[in-house]
N, C-alpha and C positions, 0 to 999 in steps of 0.2 A: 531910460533903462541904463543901470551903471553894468556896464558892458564889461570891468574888469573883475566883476566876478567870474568871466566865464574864460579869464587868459587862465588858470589853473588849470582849466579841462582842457586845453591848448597845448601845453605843458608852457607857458606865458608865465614868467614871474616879475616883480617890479618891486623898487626898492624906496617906494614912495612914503613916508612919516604919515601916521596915524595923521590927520586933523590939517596936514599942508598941503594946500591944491599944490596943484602942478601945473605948468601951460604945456610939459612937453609933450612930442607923438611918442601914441603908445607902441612897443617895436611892432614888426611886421611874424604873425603867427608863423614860424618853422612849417614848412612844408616837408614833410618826408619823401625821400623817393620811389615808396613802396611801401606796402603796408604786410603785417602778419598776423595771421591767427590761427592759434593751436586748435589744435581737434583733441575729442577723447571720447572714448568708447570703453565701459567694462559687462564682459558679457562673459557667457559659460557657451562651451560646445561638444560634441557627443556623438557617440555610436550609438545609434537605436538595437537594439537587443532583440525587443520583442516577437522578429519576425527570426529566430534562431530556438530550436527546440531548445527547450530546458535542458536535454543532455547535453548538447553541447556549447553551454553559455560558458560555464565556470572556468575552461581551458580558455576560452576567445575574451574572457575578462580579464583573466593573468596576461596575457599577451599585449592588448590594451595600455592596459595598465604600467607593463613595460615600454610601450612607445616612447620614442624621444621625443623632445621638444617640437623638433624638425615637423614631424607626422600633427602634431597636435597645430603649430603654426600653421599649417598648409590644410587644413581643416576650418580653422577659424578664418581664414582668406573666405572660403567659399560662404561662410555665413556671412562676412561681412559684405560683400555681392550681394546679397539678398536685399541690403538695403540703400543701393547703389539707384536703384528707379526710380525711388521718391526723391531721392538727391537730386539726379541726375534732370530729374522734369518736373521740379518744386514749383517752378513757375506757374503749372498746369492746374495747382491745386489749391489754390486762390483766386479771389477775382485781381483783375487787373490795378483795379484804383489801391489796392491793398501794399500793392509795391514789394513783392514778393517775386527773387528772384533765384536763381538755381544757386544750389550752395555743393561744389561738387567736395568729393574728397580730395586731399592730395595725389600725385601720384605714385602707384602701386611700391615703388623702387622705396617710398620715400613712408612709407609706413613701419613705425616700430613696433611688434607685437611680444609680448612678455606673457606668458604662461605658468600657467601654477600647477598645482597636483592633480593626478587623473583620479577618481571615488568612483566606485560603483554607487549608483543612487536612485532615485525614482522621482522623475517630472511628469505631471498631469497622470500620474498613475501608470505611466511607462517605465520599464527597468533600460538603467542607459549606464553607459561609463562618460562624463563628464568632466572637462579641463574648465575653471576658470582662468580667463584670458582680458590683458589691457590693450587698447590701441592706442596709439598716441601718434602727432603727426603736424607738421606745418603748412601751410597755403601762405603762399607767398605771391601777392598778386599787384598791380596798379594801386595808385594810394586811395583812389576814392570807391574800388571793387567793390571793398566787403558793402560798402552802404546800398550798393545795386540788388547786391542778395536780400541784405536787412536793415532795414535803417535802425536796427540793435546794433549793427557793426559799425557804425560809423565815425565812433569815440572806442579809444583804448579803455577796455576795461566792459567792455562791452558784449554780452552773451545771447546766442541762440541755441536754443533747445528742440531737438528734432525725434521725438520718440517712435520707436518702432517694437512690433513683437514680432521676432525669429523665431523659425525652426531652430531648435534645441539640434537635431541632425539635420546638419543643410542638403544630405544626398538624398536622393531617390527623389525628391519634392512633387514630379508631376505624378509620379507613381504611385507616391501615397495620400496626397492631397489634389489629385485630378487639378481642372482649372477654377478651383474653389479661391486662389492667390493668384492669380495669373491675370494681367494687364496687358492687353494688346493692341490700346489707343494709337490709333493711325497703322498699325502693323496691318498685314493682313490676313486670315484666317488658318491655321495652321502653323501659325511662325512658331509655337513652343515645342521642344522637345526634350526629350528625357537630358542632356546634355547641358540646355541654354537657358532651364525654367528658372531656376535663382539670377538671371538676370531680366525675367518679368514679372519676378516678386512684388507685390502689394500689398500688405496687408489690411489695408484699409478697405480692399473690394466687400461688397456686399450682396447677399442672397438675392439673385436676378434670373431669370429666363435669358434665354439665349436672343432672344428677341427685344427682351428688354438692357439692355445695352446698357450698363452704370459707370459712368464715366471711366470709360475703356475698359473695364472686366467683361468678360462672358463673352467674347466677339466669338470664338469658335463654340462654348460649351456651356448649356443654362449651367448651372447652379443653386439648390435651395440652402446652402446653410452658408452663414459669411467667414472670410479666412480664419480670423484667430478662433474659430469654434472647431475651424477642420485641424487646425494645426493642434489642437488641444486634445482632440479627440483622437487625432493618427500618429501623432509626433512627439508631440509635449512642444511646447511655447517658454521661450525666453523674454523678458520684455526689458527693452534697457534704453538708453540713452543716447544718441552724438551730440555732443558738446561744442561748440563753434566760440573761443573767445578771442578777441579783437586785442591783439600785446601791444607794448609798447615796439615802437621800430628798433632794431639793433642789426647794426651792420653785417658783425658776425656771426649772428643766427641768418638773417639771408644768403650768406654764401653757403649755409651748411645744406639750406634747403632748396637752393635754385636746381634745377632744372631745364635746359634746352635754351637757343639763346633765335630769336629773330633771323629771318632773312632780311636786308631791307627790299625799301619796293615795294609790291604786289606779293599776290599768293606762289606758293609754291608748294607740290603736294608732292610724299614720299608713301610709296608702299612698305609698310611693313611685313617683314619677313615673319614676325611672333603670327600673324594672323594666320598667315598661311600653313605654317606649323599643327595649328589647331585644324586639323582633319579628320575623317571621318569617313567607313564605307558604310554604307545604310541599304535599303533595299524597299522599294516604293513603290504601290502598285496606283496605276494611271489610267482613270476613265476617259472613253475617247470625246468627252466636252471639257476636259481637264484645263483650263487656263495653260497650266506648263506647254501644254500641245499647242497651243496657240500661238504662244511668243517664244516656240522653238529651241526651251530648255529639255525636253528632252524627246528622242527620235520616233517615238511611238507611243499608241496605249499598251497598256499589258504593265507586265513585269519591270522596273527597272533597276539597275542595278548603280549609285552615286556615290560620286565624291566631292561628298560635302566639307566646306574650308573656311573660312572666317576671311573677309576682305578689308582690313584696315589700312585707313588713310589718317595719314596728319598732313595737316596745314604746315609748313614751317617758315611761311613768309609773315612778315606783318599787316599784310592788308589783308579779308577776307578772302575765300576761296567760294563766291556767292553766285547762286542762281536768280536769288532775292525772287519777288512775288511768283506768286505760280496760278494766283485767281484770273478767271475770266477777260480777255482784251489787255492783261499784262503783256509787256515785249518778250519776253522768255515764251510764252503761248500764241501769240500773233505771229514769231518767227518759228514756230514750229518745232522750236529747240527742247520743250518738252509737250506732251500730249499725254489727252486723256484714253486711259487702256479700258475699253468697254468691258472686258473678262472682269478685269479685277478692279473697276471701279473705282480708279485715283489716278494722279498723275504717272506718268511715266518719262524719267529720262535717259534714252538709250543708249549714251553714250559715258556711261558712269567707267566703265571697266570690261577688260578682255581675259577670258580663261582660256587655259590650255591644260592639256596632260600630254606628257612626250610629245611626238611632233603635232599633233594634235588631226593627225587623218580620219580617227575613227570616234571621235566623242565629240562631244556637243556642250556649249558653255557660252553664254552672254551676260550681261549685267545690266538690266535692266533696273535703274535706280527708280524709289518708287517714294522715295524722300531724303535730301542731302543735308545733314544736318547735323550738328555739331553735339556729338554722346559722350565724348572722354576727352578730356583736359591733360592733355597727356603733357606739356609747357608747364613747372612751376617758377613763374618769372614778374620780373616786375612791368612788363609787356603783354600778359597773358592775362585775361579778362577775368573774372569767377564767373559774369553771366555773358549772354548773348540773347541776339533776337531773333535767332535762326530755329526752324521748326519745318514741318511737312508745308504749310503754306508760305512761308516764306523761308526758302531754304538759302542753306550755306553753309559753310565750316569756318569759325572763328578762328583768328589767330592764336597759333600754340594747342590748339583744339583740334579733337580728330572725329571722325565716322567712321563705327562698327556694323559693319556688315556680318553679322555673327553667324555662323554656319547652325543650320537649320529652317532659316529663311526661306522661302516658295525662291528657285531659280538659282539659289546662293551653291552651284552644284557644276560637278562636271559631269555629263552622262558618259557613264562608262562602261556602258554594257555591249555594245559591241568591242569593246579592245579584246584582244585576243591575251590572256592573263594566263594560258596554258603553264603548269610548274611556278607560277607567280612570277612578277615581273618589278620592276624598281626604274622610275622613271619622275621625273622634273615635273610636278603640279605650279605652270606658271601664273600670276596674275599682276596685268598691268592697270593702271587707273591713268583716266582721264587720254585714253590711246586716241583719240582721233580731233585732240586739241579745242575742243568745245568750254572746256575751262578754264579761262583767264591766268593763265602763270607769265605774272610779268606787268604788264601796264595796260588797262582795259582803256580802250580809245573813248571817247564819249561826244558827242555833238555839242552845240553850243550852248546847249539845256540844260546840259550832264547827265546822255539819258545816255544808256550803254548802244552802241553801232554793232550792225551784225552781218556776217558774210556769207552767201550762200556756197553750199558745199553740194557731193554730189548723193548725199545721204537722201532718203526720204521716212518717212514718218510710218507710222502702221497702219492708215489711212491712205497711203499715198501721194503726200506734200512734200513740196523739196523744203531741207530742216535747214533753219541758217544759225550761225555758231558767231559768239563775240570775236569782234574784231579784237585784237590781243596783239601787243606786241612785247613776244616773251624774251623769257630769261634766255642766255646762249644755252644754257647747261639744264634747262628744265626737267628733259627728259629722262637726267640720271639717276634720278631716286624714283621713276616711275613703276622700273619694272622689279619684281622678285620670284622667287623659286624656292621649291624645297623638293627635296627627289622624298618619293613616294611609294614603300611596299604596299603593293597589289595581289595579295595572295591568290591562286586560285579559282576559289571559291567562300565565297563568308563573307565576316568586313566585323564591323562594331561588335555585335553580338559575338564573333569568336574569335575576340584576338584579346591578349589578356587584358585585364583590366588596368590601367596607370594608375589608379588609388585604390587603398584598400575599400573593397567594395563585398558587401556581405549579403546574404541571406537570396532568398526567392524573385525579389524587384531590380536585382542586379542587370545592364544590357551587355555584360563582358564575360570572358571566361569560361563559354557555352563551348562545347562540340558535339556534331553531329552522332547519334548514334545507330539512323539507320544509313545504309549502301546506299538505298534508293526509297522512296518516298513508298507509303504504303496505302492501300485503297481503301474506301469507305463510299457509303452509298448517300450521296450529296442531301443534306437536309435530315438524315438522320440520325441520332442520338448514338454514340457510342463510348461506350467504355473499355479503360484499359488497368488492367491489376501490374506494377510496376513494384519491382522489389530486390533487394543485392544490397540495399543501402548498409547503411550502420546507424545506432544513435547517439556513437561519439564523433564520426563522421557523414551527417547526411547531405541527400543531395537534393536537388531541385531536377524537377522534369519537366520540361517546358514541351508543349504541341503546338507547333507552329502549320499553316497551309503550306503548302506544296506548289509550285508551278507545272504544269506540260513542260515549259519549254526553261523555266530556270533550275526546276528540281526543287528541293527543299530550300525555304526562305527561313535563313536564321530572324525570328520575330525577335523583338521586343516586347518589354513584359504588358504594356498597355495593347498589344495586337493579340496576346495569345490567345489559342483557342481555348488551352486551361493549362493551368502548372500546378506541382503539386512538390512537397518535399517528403523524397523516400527515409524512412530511417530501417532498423533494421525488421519492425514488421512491412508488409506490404500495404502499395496505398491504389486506390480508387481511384482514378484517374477519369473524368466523364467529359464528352463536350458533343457538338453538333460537328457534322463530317461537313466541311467547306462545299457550298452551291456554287453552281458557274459562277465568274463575272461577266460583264460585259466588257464585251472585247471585239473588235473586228475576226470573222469567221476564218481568216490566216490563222492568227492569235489565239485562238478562243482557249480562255480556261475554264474549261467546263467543270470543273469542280470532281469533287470526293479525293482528293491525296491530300495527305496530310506527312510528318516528318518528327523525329523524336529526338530532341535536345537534350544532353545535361550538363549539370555544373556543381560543382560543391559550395554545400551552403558557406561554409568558410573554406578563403581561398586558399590553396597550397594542400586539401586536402584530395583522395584518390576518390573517382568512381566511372574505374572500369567496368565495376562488378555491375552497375545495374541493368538488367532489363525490363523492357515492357513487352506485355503481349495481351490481347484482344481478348475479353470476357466473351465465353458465348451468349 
């Protein structure tokens, strides 16, 4: 094989005369110290319209349409999340001998988005206002990375192609396309919510039963039609492109795109304050077989009232932050250090993280890790990997790599329903990771074999076994990126549903911007059909009316739009309002919600508009 053909694709040049051997050595191929490759994305994003009467479009179009850039960039963020899962778990979607590895985006800091003009227009037969928008962005990783993700990356000049079809409007997504796109491989049932669905976007799921399981779709909910037909059918569909090309190395595009620099040594894990930030009051009602009741996330069946929060960890050492195997007769499972949760039928590790709210006398909060494993590449360095081998079975968090514990999670929660919130109250929502030293920060000691050594502690397991923790001999300063805080309004009464909305959020499927309209909850006779004639609206301004159940003992539960009993949007004729008056639940006989109260919400279909004026009242 004449082997200098291939020093050109090396960037190898030689000055050797047509037709003259040569006896010299040919040089030694440049090694770079890092390698790059550009991303690109052009896609369109949008406001769905369709769920806004016709009277009041053409004012909510102009407005639109006036949006700044600002509003239209922070809208295309959320779509581009949409297709962060497949990214994010490419690995999963190949066989192995294929050699397909995760190809994440950069990160978020480090994405350029440019925006073009807003048009009213019409996708899949939807009226929408729509910006086209470019991404563009660099990964700057280890020299031989890209070729772990693709062996396309592993020459400059070299392209992958990752096609995806988005929601045209990335909001409301579980509300309008139920779990028709929703992926919840290894998650456990109920992990998505109105808030975190564009982060278990899939569009590749396919029309399945709930029972028939399609490669992680449908775990909470069958399904007969597959995504891109829901999303076509309730949204409109974008389909586009990410672009992944392998550039030549240049010193000063890598400093323009680095990111985060190594600890040496071992791991070292910081909690992030952004996650915490990300909160949430929610309101969840709890049967007394509930899993939560079990593993002590929240203090009863019945009513409860949470404060849901996002727990992010980075790595920032250079060596793994690993649990590694988690199968059967592993050391992590022999020593107790993680076990299997009969309730919820996977590993459990109970030593991931500690919450608080204020001093933490009256709420309840644990972290039960239920997979540690590396979701967001938050490191763009010449030290920070593009793949890893870390997953639910064999877990860990890579170097420069982090784990999202994204609020909406089973347990991701602080029960907060005993705090006493009288006039509302603002207090410190704390959370530490890795509090009770179970993970390696620092030097993991190893026996003669290099198999990790483990120390018994005075934990025990949820079986009853005393739990033993790697032997570690850490960092001096470990513990100072461990802990974080955000002080927290507690209003009241309410949470999510009545506090305003942080994006522009429009029409009937909205979970914000609701308030209560009756004093106290109204009766109805449990199991039977009632209606209510609702009217004050306008049809330059209408509103939405949401019926939500009632508690005994919490009073009216602001729902969300996937709980309601029924909603309906007033304009200035009267509307119909019908549903079933709420049957007991099951509840222990202290608790018991025996059913028939119900409570009367509104909001305006577009936000910043008035409706004092509506009332409802009871058809005979």
């Amino acid at each position: 094989m004449n082997t200098s053909r291939l020093w050109p694709l090396l960037g190898i040049t030689t000055s050797l005369a047509v037709g003259c051997p040569s006896t010299s050595t040919p040089p030694t191929p440049r090694v770079d110290p890092g390698a790059l490759v550009d991303i690109a994305m052009a896609s369109r994003v949008g406001v769905l319209l369709d769920e806004v009467p016709e009277t009041a479009r053409q004012r909510l179009v102009d407005d639109l349409i006036a949006k700044p850039a600002s509003f239209w960039e922070s809208r295309a963020r959320r779509q581009i999340e949409a297709a962060m899962y497949r990214l994010t778990y490419r690995n999963l979607y190949f066989d192995a001998a294929e050699g397909k590895g995760q190809l994440p985006l950069p990160p978020v800091e480090q994405w350029r988005l440019d925006v073009g003009v807003a048009e009213r227009t019409t996708v899949d037969g939807h009226d929408l206002v729509v910006v086209p928008y470019a991404l563009s962005g660099t990964l700057l990783a280890p020299t031989d990375s890209p070729a772990r993700s693709d062996a396309a990356l592993a020459v400059v000049g070299g392209v992958v192609e990752e096609f995806f079809t988005l929601p045209v409007d990335p909001e409301h997504l579980l509300e309008r396309t139920g779990f028709a796109c929703m992926n919840e491989d290894d998650f456990p049932p109920n992990s998505v919510d109105t808030e975190n669905a564009r982060l278990f976007f899939d569009d590749t799921c396919e029309a399945a039963a709930v029972d028939e399981v399609e490669d992680g779709c449908h775990v909470t909910v069958g399904v007969d039609q597959n995504c891109v037909e829901v999303l076509r059918e309730k949204v409109g569909a974008v389909e586009t492109t990410v672009l992944f090309t392998r550039v030549a190395w240049d010193a000063s595009r890598a400093d323009d795109v680095r990111v985060g620099q190594q600890t040496p040594g071992g791991a070292q894990l910081r909690a992030l304050e952004e996650g915490v930030a990300d909160n949430r009051i929610i309101y969840r009602y709890f049967p007394a077989n509930s899993c939560a009741i079990t593993e002590g996330c929240v203090g009863a069946p019945g009513w409860r009232r949470l404060l849901q929060f996002t727990a992010t960890v980075q790595n920032l050492g250079a060596q793994a932050a690993a649990i590694e195997d988690v199968g059967p007769g592993s050391p992590p499972v022999e020593n107790n250090m993680v076990s299997f949760s009969q309730c919820h039928q996977h590993m459990h590790f109970n030593h991931y993280g500690r919450f608080s709210f204020g001093d933490g006398t009256q709420q309840l909060g644990g972290k039960r890790a239920f997979c540690l494993e590396s979701t967001s590449r938050y490191f763009n360095n010449e030290a920070t990997p593009m793949t890893h081998p870390y997953g639910c079975h064999f877990q860990g968090v890579a170097p420069g790599w982090g784990d999202d514990y994204i609020a909406g999670l089973d347990c991701q929660w602080v029960d907060i329903t005993p705090v006493d919130s009288t006039g509302g109250i603002s207090a410190p929502l704390g959370f530490t990771v890795n509090p009770d030293d179970f993970l390696c920060e620092g030097e993991l000691q190893r026996d003669a074999d290099g198999a990790p050594l483990f120390e018994p502690t005075t934990f025990t397991s949820e079986d009853g076994r005393i739990e033993n923790r790697f032997q570690c001999e850490f960092f001096p300063d470990h513990r100072d990126d461990n802990s974080v805080s955000v002080d927290v309004n507690v209003p009241e009464e309410g949470g999510m549903v009545t506090s305003d909305c942080g994006r522009f959020l429009i029409g009937d499927k909205r979970n914000c911007g609701f308030a209560r309209k009756d004093v106290s909850p109204q009766s109805c006779t449990p199991g039977e059909s009632i209606t209510l004639s609702c009217s004050g609206g306008s049809d330059d301004a209408p509103t939405v009316v949401r019926m939500c159940e009632a508690s005994q003992r919490e009073g009216g539960i602001p729902c969300v739009y996937r709980d309601a009993l029924s909603s309906a949007v007033v304009g200035t004729a009267a509307a119909a309002v019908t549903f079933v008056c709420p049957a007991a639940r099951e509840a222990p006989a202290a608790d018991a919600e025996v059913g028939g109260l119900f409570s009367t919400f509104v909001a305006p279909v577009v936000p910043g508009d008035v409706v004092d004026a509506v009332v409802c009242s009871v058809v005979p």
